[in-house]
C-alpha positions, 0 to 999 in steps of 0.5 A: 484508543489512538493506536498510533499516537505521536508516530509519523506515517508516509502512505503512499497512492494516498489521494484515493482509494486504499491510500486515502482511507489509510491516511484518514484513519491513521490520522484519526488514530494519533499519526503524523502523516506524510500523503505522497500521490501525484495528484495534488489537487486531491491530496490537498483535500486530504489534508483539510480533512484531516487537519479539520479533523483535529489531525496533522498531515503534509503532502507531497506530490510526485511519484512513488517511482521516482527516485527523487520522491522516494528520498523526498517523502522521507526527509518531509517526514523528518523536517515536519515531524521529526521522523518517521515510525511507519511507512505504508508502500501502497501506491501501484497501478494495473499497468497495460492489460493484454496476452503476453505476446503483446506488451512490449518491454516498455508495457511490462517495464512500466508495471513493474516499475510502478508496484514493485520497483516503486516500492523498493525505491521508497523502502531504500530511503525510508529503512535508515529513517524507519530505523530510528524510529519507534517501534517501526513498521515497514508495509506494502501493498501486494495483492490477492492476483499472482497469489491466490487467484491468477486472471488472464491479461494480468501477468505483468501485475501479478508478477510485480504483486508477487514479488513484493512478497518475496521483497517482504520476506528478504526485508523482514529477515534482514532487519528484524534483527533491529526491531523493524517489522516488514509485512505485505498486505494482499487485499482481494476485490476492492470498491475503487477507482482501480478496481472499477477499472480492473472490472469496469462493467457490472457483470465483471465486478458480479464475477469477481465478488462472487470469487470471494468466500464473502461473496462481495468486494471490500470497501476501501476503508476495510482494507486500511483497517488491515493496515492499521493492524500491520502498522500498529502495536496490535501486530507487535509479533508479526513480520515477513508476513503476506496478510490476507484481507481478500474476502477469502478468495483463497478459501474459495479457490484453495 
């Protein structure tokens, strides 16, 4: 069964890792996708795959951050494919490590822009698309830190992850009234680029799998699974929501 036949999907941070899995699997799954990342070279190869796969997909290459990507991704969605039914806010980045009284504004100002004012960038432009859209679905991926774990050096990332919970509540509250959804996904440890960079040696991935209920980190196409069901009918009663797909991190630490 194709959960997602004949919508379009914008995925965002689509050229690897969790946006790349998603965008192949809602592909597999009937959607017209719309992959934005600044890689290009990668998201052109996403594109052969899904288009090899029988799929369709247009690409844009730019950042979630800019304002002018943000309005560009959707009017792509809407010239190529007609519209747009989900959206799925995903790209972010670890931004600058460090204690506290060591980043500078610039350092937090940069993380916070590249997961949380990314995101409310792209949620502007595409909420007056999404709703004309069929049964819409509005994600964006938040994170297991700031919520169930917190991880020293991390406070700029676990505040930006954060607050796109709140940012999720406030839109799920304000738009269901008019048939769109708005949940966040929370993934635990996961098997990517940006997580290997977040541990990069062995033993720091050994110790943040062995965090988890399930003692191990996701592979990336179990986390698109989550949004799959977030972006699909499966999940038709579900808004507002911080959906857990973290290994029970927050069993284990709870």
């Amino acid at each position: 069964m194709q959960l997602l036949q004949g919508k379009t999907a914008i995925v965002t941070g689509a050229s690897a890792g969790i946006g790349r899995c998603a965008a192949l699997l809602f592909a597999r799954h009937g959607a017209k996708v719309v992959a934005v990342a600044r890689r290009v070279g990668l998201l052109d190869e996403l594109a052969a795959e899904i288009a090899a796969a029988g799929g369709q997909a247009a690409v844009l290459a730019g950042d979630a951050a800019d304002e002018d990507c943000a309005r560009e991704m959707v009017a792509l969605a809407q010239h190529r494919f007609g519209g747009l039914d989900i959206a799925f806010n995903n790209a972010g980045s670890l931004g600058t490590p460090g204690p506290l009284p060591a980043l500078t504004r610039s350092d937090w100002q940069r993380t916070l822009d590249g997961n949380l004012t990314s995101a409310f960038l792209c949620a502007k432009h595409q909420i007056p698309a999404l709703l004309l859209g069929r049964r819409p679905s509005l994600i964006f991926t938040s994170s297991f830190v700031g919520h169930a774990a917190g991880f020293p050096g991390m406070a700029a990332y676990a505040a930006a992850k954060a607050g796109l919970v709140g940012l999720t509540r406030a839109l799920a509250a304000e738009y269901g009234p008019h048939g769109l959804r708005v949940n966040a996904l929370l993934p635990g440890g996961v098997d990517t680029e940006m997580g290997r960079a977040a541990a990069p040696t062995p033993e720091q991935q050994a110790f943040v799998g062995g965090l988890h209920a399930l003692k191990r980190l996701a592979d990336p196409e179990e986390i698109a699974a989550s949004a799959l069901y977030l972006a699909s009918d499966l999940s038709s009663f579900v808004t507002g929501s911080a959906l857990l797909a973290d290994g029970g991190v927050s069993a284990s630490r709870g």
